[in-house]
C-alpha positions in Angstrom: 123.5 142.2 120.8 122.7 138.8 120.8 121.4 136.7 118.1 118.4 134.7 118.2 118.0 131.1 119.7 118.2 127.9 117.9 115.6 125.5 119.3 116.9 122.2 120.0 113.7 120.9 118.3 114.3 121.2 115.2 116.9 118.2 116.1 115.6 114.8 115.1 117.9 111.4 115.8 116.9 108.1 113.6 117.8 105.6 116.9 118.1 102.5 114.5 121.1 104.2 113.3 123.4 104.5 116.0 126.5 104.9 114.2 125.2 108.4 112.5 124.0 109.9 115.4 126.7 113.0 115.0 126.5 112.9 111.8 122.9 113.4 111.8 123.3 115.9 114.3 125.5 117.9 111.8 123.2 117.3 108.9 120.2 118.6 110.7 122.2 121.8 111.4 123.3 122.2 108.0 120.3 121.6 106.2 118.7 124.5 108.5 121.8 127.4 107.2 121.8 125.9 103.9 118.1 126.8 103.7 117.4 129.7 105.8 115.9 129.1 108.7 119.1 129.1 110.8 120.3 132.3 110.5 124.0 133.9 110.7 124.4 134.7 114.5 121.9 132.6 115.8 122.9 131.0 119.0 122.9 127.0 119.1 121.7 125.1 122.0 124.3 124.3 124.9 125.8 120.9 124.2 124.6 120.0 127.8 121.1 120.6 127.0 120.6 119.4 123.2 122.5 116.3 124.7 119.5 115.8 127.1 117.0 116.5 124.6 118.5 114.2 122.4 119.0 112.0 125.0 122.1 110.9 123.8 126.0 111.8 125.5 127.2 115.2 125.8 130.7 114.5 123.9 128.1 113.1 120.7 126.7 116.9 120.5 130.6 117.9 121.8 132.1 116.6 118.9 129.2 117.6 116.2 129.7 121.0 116.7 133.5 120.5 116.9 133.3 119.4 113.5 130.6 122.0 112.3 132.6 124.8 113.8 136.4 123.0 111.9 134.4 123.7 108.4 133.2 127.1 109.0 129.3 126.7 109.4 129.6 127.9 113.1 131.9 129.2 115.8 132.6 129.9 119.7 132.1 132.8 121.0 134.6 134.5 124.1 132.1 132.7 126.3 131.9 129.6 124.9 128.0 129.8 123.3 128.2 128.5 120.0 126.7 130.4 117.1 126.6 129.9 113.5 129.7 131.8 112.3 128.8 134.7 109.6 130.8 133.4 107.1 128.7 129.9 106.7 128.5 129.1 103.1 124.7 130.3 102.3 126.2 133.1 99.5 124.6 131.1 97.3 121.1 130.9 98.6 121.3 134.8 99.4 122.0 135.1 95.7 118.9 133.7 95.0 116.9 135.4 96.2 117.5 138.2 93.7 116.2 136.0 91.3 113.6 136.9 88.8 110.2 136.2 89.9 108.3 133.8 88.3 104.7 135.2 90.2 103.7 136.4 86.5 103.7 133.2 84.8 100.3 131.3 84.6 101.8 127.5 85.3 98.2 126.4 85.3 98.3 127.4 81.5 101.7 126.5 80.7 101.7 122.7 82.4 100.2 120.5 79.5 100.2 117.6 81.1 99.0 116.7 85.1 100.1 113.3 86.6 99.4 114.5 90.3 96.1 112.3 90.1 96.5 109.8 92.2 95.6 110.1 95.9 98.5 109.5 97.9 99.6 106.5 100.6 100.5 108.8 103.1 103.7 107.7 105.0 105.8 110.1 107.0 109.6 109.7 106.8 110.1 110.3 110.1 107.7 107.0 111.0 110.3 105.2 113.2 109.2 108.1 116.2 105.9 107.0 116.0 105.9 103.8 118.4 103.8 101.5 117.1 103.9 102.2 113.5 102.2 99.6 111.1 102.8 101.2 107.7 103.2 98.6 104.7 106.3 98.3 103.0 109.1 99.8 106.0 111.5 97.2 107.3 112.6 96.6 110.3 116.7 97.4 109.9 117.3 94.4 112.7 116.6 91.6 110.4 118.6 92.9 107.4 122.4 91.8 107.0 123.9 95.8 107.0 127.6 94.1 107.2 126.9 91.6 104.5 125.3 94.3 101.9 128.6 96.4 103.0 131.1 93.7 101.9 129.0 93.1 98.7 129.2 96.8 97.8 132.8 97.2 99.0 133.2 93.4 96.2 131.5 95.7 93.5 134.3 98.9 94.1 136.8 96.0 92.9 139.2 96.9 90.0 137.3 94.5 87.3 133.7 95.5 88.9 134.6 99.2 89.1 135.8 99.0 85.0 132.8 97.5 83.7 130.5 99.6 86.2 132.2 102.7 85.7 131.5 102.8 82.0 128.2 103.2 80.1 126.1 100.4 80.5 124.0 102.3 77.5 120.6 100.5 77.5 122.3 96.8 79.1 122.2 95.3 82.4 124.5 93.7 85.1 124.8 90.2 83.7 125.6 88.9 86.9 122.2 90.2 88.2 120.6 88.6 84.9 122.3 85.6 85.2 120.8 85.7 88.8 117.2 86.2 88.1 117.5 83.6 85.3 119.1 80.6 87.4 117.5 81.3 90.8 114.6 83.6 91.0 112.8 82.4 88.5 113.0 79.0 88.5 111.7 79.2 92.0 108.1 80.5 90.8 108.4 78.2 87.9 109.2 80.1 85.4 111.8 79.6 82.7 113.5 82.7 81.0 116.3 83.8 78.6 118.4 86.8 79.8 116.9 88.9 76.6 114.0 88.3 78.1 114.5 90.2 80.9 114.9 94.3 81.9 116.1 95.1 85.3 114.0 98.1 86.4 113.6 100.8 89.4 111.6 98.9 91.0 108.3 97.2 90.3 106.5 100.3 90.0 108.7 101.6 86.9 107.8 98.0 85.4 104.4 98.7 85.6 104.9 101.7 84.0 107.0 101.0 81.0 104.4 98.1 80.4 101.7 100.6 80.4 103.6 102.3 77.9 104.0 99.5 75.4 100.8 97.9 75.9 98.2 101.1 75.9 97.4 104.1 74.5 94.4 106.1 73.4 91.7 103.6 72.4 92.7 100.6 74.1 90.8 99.4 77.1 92.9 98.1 80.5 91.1 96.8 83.4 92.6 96.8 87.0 91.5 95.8 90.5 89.1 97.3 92.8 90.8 97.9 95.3 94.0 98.2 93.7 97.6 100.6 93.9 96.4 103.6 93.1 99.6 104.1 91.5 98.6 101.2 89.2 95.2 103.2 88.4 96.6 106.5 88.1 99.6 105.5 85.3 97.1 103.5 83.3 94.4 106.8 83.4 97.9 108.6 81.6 98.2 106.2 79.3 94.7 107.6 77.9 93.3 104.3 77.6 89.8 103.7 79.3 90.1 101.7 82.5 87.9 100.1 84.0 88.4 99.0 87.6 86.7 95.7 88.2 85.5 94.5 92.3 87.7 92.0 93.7 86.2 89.5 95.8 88.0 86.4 98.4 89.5 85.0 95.2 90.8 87.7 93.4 89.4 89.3 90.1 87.0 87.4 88.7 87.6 86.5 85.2 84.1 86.4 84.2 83.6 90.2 84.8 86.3 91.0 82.0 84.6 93.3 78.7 84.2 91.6 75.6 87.1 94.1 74.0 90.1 94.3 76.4 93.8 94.6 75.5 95.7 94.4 78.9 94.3 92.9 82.4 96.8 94.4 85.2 96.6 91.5 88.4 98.0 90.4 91.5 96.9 87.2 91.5 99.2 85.6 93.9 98.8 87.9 97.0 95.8 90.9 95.5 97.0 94.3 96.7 95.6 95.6 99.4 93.4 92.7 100.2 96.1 89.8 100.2 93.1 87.6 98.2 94.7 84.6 96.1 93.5 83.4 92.8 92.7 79.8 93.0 93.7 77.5 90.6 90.9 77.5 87.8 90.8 80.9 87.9 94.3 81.5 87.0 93.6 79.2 84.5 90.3 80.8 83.3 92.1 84.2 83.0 94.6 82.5 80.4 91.9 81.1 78.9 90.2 84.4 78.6 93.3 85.9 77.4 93.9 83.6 74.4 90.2 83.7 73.9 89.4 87.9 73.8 93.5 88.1 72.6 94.8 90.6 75.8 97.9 90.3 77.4 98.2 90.1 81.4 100.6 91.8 83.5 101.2 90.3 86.7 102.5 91.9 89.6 103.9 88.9 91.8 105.2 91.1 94.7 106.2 89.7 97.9 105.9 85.8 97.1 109.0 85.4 98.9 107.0 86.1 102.7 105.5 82.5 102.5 105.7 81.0 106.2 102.1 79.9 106.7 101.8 77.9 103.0 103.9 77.6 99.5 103.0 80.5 97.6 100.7 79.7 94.6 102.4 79.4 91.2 102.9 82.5 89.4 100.4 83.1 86.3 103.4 83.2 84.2 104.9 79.8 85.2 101.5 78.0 83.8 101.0 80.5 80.6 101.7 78.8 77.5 101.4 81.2 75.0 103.7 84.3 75.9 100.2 86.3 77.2 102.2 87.5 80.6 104.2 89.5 81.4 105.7 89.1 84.8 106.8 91.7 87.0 109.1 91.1 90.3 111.0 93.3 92.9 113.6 93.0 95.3 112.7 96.4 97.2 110.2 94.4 98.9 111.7 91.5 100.3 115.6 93.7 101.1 114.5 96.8 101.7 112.0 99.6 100.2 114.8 102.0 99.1 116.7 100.0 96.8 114.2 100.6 94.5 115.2 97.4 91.8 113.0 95.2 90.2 112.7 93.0 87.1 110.0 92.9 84.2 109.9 89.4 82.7 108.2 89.3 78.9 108.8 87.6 75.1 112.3 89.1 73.7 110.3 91.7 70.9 109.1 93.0 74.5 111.4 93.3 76.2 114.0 95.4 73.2 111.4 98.2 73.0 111.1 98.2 77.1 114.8 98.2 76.8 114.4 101.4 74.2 112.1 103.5 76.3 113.9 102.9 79.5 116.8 104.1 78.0 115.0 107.2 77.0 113.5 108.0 80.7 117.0 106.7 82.9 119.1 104.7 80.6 119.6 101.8 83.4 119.6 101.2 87.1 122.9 102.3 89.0 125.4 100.1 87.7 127.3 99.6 91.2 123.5 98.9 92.8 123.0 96.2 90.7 126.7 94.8 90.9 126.2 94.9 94.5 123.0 93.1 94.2 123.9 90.7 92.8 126.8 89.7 94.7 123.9 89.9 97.9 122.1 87.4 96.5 124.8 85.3 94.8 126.7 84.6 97.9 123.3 83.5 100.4 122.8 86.4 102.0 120.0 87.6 100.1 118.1 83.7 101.4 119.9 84.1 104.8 117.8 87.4 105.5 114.5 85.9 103.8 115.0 82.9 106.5 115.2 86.0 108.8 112.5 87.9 107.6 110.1 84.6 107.4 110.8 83.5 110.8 110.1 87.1 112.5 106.8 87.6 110.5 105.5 84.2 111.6 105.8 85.4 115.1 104.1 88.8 114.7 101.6 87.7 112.2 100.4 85.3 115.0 100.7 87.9 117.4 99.0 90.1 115.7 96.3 88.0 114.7 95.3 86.8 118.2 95.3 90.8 119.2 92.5 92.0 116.5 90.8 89.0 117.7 91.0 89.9 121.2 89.6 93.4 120.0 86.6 92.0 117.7 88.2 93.8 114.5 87.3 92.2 111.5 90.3 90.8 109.0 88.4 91.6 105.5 91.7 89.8 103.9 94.9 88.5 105.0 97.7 86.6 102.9 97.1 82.3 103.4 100.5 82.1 103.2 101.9 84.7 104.9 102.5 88.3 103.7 103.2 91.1 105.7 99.9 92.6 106.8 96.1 92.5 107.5 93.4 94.6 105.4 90.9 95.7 107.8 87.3 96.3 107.5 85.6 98.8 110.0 82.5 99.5 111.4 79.9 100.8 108.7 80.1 105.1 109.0 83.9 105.1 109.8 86.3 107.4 107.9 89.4 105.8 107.7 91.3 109.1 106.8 90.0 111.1 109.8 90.9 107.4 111.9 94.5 107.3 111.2 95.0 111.1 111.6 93.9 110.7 114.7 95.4 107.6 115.8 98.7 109.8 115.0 98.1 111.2 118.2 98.2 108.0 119.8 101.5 107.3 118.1 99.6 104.6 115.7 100.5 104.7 112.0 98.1 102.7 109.9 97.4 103.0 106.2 94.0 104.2 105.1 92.2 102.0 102.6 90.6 105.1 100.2 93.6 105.5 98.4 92.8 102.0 97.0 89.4 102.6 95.3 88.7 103.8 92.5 86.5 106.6 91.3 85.1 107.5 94.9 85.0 110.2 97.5 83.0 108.3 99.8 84.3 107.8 103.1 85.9 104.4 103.3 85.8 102.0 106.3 88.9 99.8 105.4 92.2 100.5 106.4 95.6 98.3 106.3 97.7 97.2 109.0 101.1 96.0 108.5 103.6 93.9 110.7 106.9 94.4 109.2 108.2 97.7 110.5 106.8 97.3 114.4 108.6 94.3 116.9 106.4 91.8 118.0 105.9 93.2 121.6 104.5 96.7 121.0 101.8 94.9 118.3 99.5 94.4 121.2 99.3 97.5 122.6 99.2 99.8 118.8 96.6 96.9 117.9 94.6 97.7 121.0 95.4 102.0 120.8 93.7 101.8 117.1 90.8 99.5 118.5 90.2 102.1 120.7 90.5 104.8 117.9 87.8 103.2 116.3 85.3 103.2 119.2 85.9 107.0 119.2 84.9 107.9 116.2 82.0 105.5 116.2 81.0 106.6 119.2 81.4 110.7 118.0 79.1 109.0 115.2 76.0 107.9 117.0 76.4 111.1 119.4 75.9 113.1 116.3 
């Protein structure tokens, strides 16, 4: 009798990746026995036909099952239908689910601690179907050097680079990635730095964290922006500490606002997060002033200073502190790509060992051949050739961009002046950004909702943020135009109610 059909739907290709597209093919297939929902016997789809819904060539699905069918997940039947074989390797799974249940365990009780209290950016992984996607913080894989970062990670599997990377790094960091941010990255914001003065981290997020850690706990007071990261909000409300979120406005957070007792200000005063404000001069140097004066340290978060094609970016808050009151926090996930995940936290040496100590205690350090390979990247010019790259591409579709919200009477409630990689938008009074990008989903628009980025409310929020740096230049127009429309929609549904 035979076995159920597998429906070619559950196939997905990532088209930026070309050279994967069998081995994506076979992964797909593979996660679905290894999990369960493909089951032993169930046919697969004729290579001719998952060929056309995949629109690629018939020898690419040929030789994916050819491979899948040489290690044993499926076979060919006497008629020359592939199914998946009986034998697949799923013992394993099927063992598990004799397992003992857990049903009678109260985990409400048992978890003593929740950190699910943020509400979440929501970005799909599978983004790159959607067609005009405008989600912050994706890349476009056509303007990064893949060949480059390939010979720089093939230089870091070298005899001497494999030795030293192979060991235990115990709590220490590549010194050639160090030595980078020291002598180049740096000096470039105008800061000066010692490599003990320095902790490579998992990004700029786990930074923030371990500063968090040092700098707070219960009954100290932190203050953040409004809007903000939630992220930012959420690790600071673990900490214990009270928080209070204070209302950004065109120039930033304004000093004046700050409590009499504070002992750590969290800011992005170069390019605010979501609103792309920037902190003028004399309030940069009013916040150090208040800083010496009410004796709190300030953490900046200076990501994406490297973007600058309209205007130098300002000087980091760091590079005019004169009395060790900031610590500074950078990333390259944002300006290579979001998944290499490494960053940097600049602060005074005493800092900087007991960063170094709880770091240890959470992931010891950063992959060793990541940061090796890193740092080749950037010592060798690629890491500036692909910023060139990057610069020169968002100048184009920030203009483009620009002249299509104008064309469609949206109203830019803050954009970077000196480049950046997005637009925060503010709609119409009474729209829901939520309910507007879920349904602009359907349009094939991906935009980022602005509610995740206040604090403290369940109100429905009218600002939303729309990025540039994952969508080419010539399908801005039309997603720019498709959420324009979106927006007259629900307004419209609004006034009919």
């Amino acid at each position: 009798m035979a076995g159920p059909v597998v429906s070619e739907a559950i196939f997905f290709l990532d088209r930026s990746n070309r050279g994967r597209l069998q081995a994506q093919i076979r992964e797909t297939l593979v996660s679905g026995i290894l999990s369960g929902r493909v089951l032993p016997g169930a046919r697969l789809p004729s290579t001719r036909k998952l060929a056309e819904y995949l629109k690629v060539s018939r020898i690419t699905v040929t030789l994916a099952y050819q491979e899948l069918a040489s290690q044993g997940y499926i076979e060919v039947t006497a008629r020359s239908v592939y199914c998946v074989s009986d034998s697949a390797p799923i013992a394993r799974l099927r063992a598990a689910e004799n397992a003992p249940s857990t049903d009678g365990i109260d985990w409400q009780a048992r978890l003593k601690s929740r950190f699910s209290i943020a509400k979440q950016i929501r970005k799909p992984l599978d983004w790159r179907r959607y067609p005009y996607p405008f989600l912050y913080g994706q890349m476009d894989t056509s303007l990064f050097d893949l060949a480059a970062w390939r010979d720089c990670a093939r230089r870091a599997l070298g005899l001497s680079d494999f030795e030293m990377m192979a060991g235990d790094f115990a709590a220490a960091d590549d010194m050639q990635l160090v030595s980078y941010i020291c002598s180049r990255t740096l000096p470039r914001r105008g800061i000066k730095a010692q490599p003990e003065e320095i902790l490579v981290t998992v990004g700029a997020q786990n930074a923030l964290w371990i500063s968090i850690q040092i700098l707070l706990q219960r009954g100290s007071h932190a203050i953040c922006e409004n809007p903000g990261h939630p992220d930012i909000y959420a690790s600071l409300r673990l900490s214990q500490a009270k928080v209070t979120a204070i209302d950004v406005d065109n120039a930033g957070l304004p000093p004046e606002l700050l409590p009499e007792r504070v002992d750590a200000v969290f800011v992005t005063p170069s390019h605010q997060a979501p609103t792309a404000a920037r902190m003028p001069m004399e309030r940069r140097m009013q916040l150090l002033e208040e800083a010496e004066k009410k004796d709190f340290i300030i953490v900046e978060d200076d990501y994406e200073f490297e973007m600058s094609f309209l205007a130098p970016p300002a000087p980091a808050l760091k590079s005019l502190d004169r009395c060790g009151r900031v610590f500074y926090v950078g990333s390259f996930s944002k300006s290579l790509f979001p998944g290499l995940r490494l960053g940097y936290l600049v602060a005074p040496a005493p800092v900087i060992r007991e960063a170094r100590a709880l770091r240890a205690l959470m992931l010891r350090h950063p992959p060793g051949h990541l940061q090796r390979t890193a740092a080749y990247f950037l010592a060798l010019g690629h890491y500036d050739a692909v910023i060139r790259r990057m610069r020169n591409e968002y100048a184009e579709r920030h203009e483009v961009m620009q002249a299509a919200l104008q064309r469609e009477d949206m109203t830019v409630a803050g954009v970077s002046a000196f480049g950046g990689s997005s637009f925060w938008i503010e709609g119409p009074e009474g729209l829901d950004s939520d309910l507007l990008a879920r349904d602009l989903r359907e349009d094939g628009v991906l935009i980022e909702s602005g509610s995740p980025f206040f604090a403290e409310t369940d109100q429905p929020c009218r600002f939303f943020r729309i990025a540039y740096s994952s969508i080419p230049a010539d399908r801005i127009a039309e997603g720019v135009a498709r959420t324009a429309n979106g927006i007259r929609r629900q307004v419209g549904r609004i006034k009919a109610a």
